[in-house]
C-alpha positions in Angstrom: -19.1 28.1 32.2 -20.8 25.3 33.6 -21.6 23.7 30.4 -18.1 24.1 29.5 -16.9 21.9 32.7 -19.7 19.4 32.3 -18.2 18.8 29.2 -14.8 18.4 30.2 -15.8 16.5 33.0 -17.8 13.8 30.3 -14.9 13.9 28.1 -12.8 12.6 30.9 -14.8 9.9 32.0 -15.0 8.5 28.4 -11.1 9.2 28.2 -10.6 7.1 32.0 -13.0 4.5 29.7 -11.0 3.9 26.7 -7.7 3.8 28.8 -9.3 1.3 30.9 -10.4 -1.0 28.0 -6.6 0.1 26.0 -4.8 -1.6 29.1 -6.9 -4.6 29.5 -6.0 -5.0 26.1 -2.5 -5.0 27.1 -2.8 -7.1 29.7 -4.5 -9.3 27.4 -1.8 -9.0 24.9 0.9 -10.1 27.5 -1.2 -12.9 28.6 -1.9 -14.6 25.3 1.7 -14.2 24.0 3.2 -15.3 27.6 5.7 -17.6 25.6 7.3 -14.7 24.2 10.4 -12.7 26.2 8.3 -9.5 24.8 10.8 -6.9 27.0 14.2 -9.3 25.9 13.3 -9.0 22.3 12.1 -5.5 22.2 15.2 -3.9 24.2 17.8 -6.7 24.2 17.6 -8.0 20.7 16.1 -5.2 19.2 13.6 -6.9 17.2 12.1 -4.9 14.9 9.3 -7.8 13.9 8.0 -7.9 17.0 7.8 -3.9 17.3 5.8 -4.4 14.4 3.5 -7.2 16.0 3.1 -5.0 18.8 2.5 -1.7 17.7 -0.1 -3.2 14.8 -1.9 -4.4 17.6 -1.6 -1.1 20.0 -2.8 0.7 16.7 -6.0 -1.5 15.9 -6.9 -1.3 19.7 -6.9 2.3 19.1 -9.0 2.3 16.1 -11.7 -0.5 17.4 -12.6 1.7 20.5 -12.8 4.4 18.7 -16.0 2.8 17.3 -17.2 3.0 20.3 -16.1 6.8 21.1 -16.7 8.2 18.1 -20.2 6.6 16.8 -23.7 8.5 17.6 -23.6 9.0 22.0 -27.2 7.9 23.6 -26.5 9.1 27.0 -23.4 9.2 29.6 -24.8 5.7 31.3 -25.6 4.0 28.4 -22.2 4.8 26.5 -20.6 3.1 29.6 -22.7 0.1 29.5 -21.2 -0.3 25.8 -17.9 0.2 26.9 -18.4 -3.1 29.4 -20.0 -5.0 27.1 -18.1 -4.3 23.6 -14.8 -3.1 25.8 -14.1 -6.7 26.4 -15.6 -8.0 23.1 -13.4 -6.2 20.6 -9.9 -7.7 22.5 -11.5 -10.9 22.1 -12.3 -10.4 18.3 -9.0 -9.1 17.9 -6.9 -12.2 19.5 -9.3 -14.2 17.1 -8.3 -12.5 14.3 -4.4 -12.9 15.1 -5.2 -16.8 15.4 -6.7 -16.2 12.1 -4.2 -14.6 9.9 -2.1 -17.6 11.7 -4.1 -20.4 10.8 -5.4 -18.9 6.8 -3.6 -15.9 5.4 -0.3 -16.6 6.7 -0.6 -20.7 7.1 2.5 -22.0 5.0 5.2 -20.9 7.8 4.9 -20.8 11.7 4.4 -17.2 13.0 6.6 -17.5 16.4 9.2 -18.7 14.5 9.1 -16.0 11.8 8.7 -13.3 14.3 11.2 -14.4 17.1 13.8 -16.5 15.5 14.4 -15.2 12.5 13.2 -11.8 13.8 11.6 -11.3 9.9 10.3 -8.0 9.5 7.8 -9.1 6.2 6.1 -11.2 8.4 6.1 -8.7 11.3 4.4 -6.2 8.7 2.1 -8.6 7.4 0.8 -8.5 11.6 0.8 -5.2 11.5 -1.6 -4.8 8.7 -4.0 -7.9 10.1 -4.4 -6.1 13.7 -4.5 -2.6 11.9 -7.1 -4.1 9.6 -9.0 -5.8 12.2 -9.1 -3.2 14.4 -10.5 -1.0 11.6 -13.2 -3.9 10.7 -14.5 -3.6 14.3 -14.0 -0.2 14.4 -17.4 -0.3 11.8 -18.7 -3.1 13.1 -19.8 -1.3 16.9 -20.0 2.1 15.4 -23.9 3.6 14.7 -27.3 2.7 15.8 -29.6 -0.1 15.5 -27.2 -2.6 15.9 -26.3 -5.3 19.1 -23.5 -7.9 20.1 -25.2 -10.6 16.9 -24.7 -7.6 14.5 -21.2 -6.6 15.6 -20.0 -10.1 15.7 -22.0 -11.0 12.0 -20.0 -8.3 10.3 -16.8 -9.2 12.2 -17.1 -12.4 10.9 -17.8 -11.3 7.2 -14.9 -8.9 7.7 -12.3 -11.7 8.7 -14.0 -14.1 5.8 -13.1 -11.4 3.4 -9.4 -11.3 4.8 -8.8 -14.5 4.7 -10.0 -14.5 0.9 -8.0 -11.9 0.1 -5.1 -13.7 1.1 -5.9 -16.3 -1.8 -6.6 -13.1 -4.5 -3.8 -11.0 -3.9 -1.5 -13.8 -4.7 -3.9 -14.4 -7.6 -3.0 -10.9 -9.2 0.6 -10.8 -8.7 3.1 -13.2 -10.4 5.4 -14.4 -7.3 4.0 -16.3 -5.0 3.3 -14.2 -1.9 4.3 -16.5 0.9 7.2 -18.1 -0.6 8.8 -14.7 -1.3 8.0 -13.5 2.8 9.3 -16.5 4.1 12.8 -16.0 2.7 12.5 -12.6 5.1 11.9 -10.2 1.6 10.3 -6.9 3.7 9.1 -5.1 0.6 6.6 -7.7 -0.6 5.5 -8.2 3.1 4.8 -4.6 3.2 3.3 -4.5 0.1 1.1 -7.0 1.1 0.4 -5.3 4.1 -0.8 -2.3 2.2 -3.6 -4.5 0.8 -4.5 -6.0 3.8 -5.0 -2.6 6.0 -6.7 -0.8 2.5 -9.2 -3.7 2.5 -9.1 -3.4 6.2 -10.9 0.0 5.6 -13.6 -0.3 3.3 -14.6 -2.9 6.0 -14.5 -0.4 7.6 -16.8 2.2 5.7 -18.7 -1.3 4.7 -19.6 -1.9 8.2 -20.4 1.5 9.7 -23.8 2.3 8.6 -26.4 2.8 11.2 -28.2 -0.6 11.0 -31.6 -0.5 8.7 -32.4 -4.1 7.9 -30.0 -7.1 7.2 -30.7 -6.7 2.8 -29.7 -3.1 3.4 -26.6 -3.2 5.3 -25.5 -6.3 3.2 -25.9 -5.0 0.0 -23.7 -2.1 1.3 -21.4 -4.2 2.4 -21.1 -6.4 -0.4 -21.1 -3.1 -2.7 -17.5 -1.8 -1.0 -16.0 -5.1 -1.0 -16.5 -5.4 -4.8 -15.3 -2.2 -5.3 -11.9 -3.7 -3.4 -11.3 -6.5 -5.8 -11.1 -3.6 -8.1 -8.8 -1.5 -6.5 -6.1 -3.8 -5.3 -5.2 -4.8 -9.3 -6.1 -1.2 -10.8 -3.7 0.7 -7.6 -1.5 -1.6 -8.9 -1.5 -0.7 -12.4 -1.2 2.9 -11.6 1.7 2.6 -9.3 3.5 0.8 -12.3 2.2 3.5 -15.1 2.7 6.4 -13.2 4.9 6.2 -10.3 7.2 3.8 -11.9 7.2 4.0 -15.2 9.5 2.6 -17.5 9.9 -0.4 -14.4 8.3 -3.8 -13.6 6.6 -3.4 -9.9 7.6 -7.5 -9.3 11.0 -6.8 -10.3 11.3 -4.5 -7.8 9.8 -6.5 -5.6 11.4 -9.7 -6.2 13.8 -9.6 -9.2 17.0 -8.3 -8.1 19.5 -9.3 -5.6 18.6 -7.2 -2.8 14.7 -6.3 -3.2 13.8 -2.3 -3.6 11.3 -1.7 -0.1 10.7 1.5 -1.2 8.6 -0.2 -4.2 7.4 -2.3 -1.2 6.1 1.2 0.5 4.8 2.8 -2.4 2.8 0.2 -3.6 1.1 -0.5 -0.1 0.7 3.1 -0.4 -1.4 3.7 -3.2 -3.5 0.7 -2.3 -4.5 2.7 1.1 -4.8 6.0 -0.6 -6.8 4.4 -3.2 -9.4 2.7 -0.2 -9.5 6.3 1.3 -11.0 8.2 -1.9 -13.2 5.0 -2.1 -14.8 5.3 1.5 -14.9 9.4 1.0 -16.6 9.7 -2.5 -19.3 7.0 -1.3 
């Protein structure tokens, strides 16, 4: 019995922890984006871009502390030193990252604009997937042993590099150009995209959650996953046209008729997330 209540009580404390660092994060959120009217747009003008900015970031708040929740526990004390030290880190690293899918996936059109003015719902999924995939990428970046602060922020780092570069391939393998086709507010290959994003998001994260050994070790792990994703994104693909569309063009869908088919948009993003799921599992 009194095992059982020490338990509960332990659980509690870490649950009062990850609230504490989830409404910093908050707070945080509201502070960098103070030049948005966050409660006007949400209820007044019911935009549904930034409900998607919003929750994507909720979500990969969620998933980076759980790295710290749910990786190997050394002790009541010391699990709360992490959470004031990497608490505060990981809504750093994830405001970086949203300057970063600003500034180098999403660099041909102004964000703001996208999401408040013309209240565009492919961009606003395109955020989703970066926070969602960012969060996820930190999420493996604090979990295990072995590791410290240079470590987490190393593969952080590698994580966002391989983002950004995925930006550049995905538009490599598809025969619209990516950007062009969000900007004029087309959802389903901004959710498409977004599919990408968050599947590459994670085998970052099963990349980067290996108790640390050595710096060749981890890194050939690392680098083992992430080829394994250039594979999937064009292969998914492939199989969604063979199999779940067959007899149709995917890009038509996408971007060859009038009013473009989201459901492609869905089940494409889909099967690349599904696809990065039996990756991480069978490895």
């Amino acid at each position: 019995m009194l095992m059982e209540l020490d338990h509960i009580l332990t659980s509690a404390v870490y649950i009062v922890a990850c609230l504490a660092v989830f409404i910093v994060g908050h707070k945080s959120f509201l502070f960098f984006r103070r030049d948005y009217d966050i409660a006007n747009e949400l209820v007044e003008k019911d935009n549904c871009a930034l409900a998607l900015t919003l929750s994507g970031y909720y979500l990969g708040l969620i998933i980076a502390i759980g790295g710290l929740i749910a990786g190997p526990s050394v002790g009541l004390s010391e699990d709360l030193m992490d959470f004031a030290i990497y608490g505060p880190l990981i809504i750093i690293l994830l405001y970086v990252s949203s300057r970063i899918n600003d500034n180098f996936i999403l660099s041909r059109f102004e964000i703001k604009k996208e999401i408040i003015e013309d209240q565009n719902c492919g961009t606003g999924a395109v955020e989703f997937a970066v926070y969602v995939a960012s969060g996820l990428n930190i999420y493996g970046a604090v979990y295990g042993l072995g590791g410290s602060v240079l470590t987490t922020l190393a593969f952080w780092a590698m994580g966002q590099a391989v983002l950004v570069g995925l930006g550049k391939y995905y538009n490599s393998i598809v025969s619209y150009d990516v950007h062009e086709h969000i900007e004029k507010d087309n959802v389903a290959v901004g959710v498409a995209f977004a599919g990408a994003i968050i599947a590459i998001g994670n085998l970052l994260r099963a990349a980067s959650s290996e108790h640390f050994v050595s710096w060749t070790e981890n890194l050939e792990i690392f680098a083992g996953f992430m080829i394994l994703g250039l594979i999937l994104l064009p292969v998914s693909r492939l199989l969604t046209d063979r199999i779940l569309l067959p007899g149709r063009s995917l890009c038509d869908e996408l971007v060859g008729q009038e009013k473009p088919n989201l459901g492609a948009g869905f089940l494409e993003a889909s099967s690349y997330i599904g696809s990065s799921f039996l990756i991480s599992w069978c490895l």
